[in-house]
C-alpha positions as CSV (number, residue, x, y, z in Angstrom):
1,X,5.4,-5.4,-30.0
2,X,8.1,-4.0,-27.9
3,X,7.7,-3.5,-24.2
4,X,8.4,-0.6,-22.5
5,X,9.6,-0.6,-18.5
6,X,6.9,2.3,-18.0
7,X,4.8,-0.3,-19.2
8,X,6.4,-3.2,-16.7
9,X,6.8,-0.9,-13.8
10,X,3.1,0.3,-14.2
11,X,1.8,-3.0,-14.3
12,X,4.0,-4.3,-10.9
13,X,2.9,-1.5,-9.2
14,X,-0.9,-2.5,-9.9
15,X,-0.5,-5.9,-9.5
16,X,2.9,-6.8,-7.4
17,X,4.3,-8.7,-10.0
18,X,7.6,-9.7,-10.1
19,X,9.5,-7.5,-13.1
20,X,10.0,-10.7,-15.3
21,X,6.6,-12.0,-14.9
22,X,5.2,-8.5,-15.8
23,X,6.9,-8.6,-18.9
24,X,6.3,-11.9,-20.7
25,X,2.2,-10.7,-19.3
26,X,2.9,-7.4,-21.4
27,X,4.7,-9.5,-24.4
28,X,1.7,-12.6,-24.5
29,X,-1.0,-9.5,-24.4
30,X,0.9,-7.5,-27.2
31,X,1.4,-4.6,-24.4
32,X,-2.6,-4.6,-23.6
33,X,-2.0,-3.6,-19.7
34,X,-5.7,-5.0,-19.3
35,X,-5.0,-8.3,-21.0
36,X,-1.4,-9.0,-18.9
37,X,-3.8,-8.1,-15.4
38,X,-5.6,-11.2,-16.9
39,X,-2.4,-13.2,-17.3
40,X,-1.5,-12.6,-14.1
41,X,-4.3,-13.1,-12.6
42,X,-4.8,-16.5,-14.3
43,X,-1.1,-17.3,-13.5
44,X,-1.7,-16.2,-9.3
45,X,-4.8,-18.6,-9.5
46,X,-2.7,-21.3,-10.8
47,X,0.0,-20.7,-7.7
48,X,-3.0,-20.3,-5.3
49,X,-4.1,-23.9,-6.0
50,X,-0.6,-25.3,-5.6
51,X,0.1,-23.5,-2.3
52,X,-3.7,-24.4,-1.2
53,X,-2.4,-27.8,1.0
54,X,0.6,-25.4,2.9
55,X,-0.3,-24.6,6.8
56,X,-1.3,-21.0,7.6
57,X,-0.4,-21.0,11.4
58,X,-0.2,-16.7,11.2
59,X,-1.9,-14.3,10.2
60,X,-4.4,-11.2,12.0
61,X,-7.4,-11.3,14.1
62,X,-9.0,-7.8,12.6
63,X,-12.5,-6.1,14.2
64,X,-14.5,-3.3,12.4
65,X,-17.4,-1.1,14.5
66,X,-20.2,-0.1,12.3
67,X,-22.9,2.3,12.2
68,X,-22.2,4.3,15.1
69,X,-21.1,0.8,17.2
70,X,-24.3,-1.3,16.5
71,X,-22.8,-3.7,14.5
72,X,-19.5,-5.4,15.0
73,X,-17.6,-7.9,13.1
74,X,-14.1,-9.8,14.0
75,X,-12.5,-12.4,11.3
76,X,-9.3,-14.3,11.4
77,X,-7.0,-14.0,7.8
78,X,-4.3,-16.7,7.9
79,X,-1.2,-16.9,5.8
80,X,2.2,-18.6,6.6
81,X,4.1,-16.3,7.8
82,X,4.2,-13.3,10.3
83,X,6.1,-11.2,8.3
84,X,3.1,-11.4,5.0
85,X,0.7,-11.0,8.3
86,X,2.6,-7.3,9.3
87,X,2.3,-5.7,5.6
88,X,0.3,-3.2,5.1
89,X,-1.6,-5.2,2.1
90,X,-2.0,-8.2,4.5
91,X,-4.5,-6.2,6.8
92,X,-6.2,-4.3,4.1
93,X,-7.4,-7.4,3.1
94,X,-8.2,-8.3,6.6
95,X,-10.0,-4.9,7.2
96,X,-11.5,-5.2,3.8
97,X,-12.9,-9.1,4.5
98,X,-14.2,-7.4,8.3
99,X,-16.1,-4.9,6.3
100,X,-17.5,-7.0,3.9
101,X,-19.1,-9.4,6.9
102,X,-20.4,-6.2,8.3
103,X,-22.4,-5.2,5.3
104,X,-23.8,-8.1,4.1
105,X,-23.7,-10.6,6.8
106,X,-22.9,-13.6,5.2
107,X,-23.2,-17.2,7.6
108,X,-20.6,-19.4,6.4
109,X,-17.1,-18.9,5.4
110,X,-17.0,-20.9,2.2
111,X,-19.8,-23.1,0.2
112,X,-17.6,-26.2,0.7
113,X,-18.4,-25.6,4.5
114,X,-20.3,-29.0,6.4
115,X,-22.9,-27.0,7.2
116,X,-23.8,-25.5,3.9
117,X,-27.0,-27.6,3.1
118,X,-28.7,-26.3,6.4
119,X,-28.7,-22.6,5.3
120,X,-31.4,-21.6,2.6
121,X,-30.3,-19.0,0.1
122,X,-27.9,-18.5,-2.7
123,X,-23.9,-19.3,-2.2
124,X,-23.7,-15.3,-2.9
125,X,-26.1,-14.6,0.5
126,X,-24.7,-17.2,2.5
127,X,-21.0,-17.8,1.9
128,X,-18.5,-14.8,2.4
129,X,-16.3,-15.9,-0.3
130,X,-18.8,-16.2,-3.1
131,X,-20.0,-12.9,-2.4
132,X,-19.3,-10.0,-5.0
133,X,-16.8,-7.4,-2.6
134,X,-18.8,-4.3,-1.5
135,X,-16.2,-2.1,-2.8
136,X,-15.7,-3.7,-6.2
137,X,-18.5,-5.9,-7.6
138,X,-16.3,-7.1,-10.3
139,X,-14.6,-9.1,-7.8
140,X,-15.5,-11.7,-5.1
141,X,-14.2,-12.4,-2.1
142,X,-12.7,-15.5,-3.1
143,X,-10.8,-13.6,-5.7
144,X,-9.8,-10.6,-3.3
145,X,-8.2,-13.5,-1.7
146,X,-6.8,-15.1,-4.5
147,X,-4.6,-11.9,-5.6
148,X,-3.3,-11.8,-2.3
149,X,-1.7,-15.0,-2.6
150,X,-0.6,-14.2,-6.0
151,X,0.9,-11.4,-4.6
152,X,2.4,-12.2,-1.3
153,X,3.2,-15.8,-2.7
154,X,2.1,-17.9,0.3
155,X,-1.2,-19.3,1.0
156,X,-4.2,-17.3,2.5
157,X,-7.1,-18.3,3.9
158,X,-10.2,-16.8,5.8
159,X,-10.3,-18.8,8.6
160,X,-13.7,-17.8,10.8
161,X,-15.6,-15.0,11.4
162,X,-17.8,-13.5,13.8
163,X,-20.6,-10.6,13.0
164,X,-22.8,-9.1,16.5
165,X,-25.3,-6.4,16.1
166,X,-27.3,-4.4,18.9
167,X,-30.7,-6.6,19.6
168,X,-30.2,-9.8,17.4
């Protein structure tokens, strides 16, 4: 099936992709838009795991008030660079992440923390990245991070996170 460049600049818009990549997504899914965000996806986790050893020495310090200022969270995003750390999908993420430890008030960062075995509970209520993100339970966290490394192509990593609310 032929490929459009509707078709390739739809999908780079949604996803970031680079024009190339979006097209042999659209060609291997037969121009399914749906199946080539899988592709992709699948192809950023692959790059995510290879850029998982680089040093993220930048990156945002992001706070979020909530509920009329009784609870409030402040995170640290790395990546490798201060110029991925100044785009506007850099602290979306960050914002997003804040959010996220504001609603459901997760303990640790990850389930491959030390300190994992002294929390009771499910990864999903204790670990921030292996919860399912407020605004789109399809994804996780973990995942919300993974397409930001496919799409800013450096690595990215939640480093800590704080969460304070009125009387606890």
């Amino acid at each position: 099936m032929a490929v459009t460049t509707e078709q390739i600049k739809a999908l780079r818009e949604e996803t970031g992709a680079g024009v190339m990549d979006a097209k042999r997504a659209l060609e291997a899914a037969n121009g399914d838009t749906a199946k080539a965000k899988a592709i992709l996806r699948e192809q950023g986790i692959a790059a995510a795991a290879k850029r998982a050893e680089r040093e993220t020495s930048n990156g945002v310090v992001e706070a979020y008030i909530h509920a009329g200022g009784r609870i409030g969270v402040i995170v640290e995003v790395n990546c490798e660079t201060d110029f991925v750390a100044n785009t506007d999908d850099f602290r979306t993420l960050a914002k997003n992440v804040a959010m996220q430890v504001a609603a459901m008030n997760p303990v640790l960062v990850s389930k491959d923390d030390p300190d994992r075995a002294k929390h009771e509970g499910t990864d999903a209520e204790v670990c921030l990245l292996s919860q399912p993100f407020i605004r789109d339970s399809s994804k996780t966290i973990e995942q919300l991070v993974q397409d930001a490394v496919a799409k800013t192509g450096e690595n990215v990593r939640v480093r800590r996170f704080s969460r304070f609310e009125l009387g606890q």
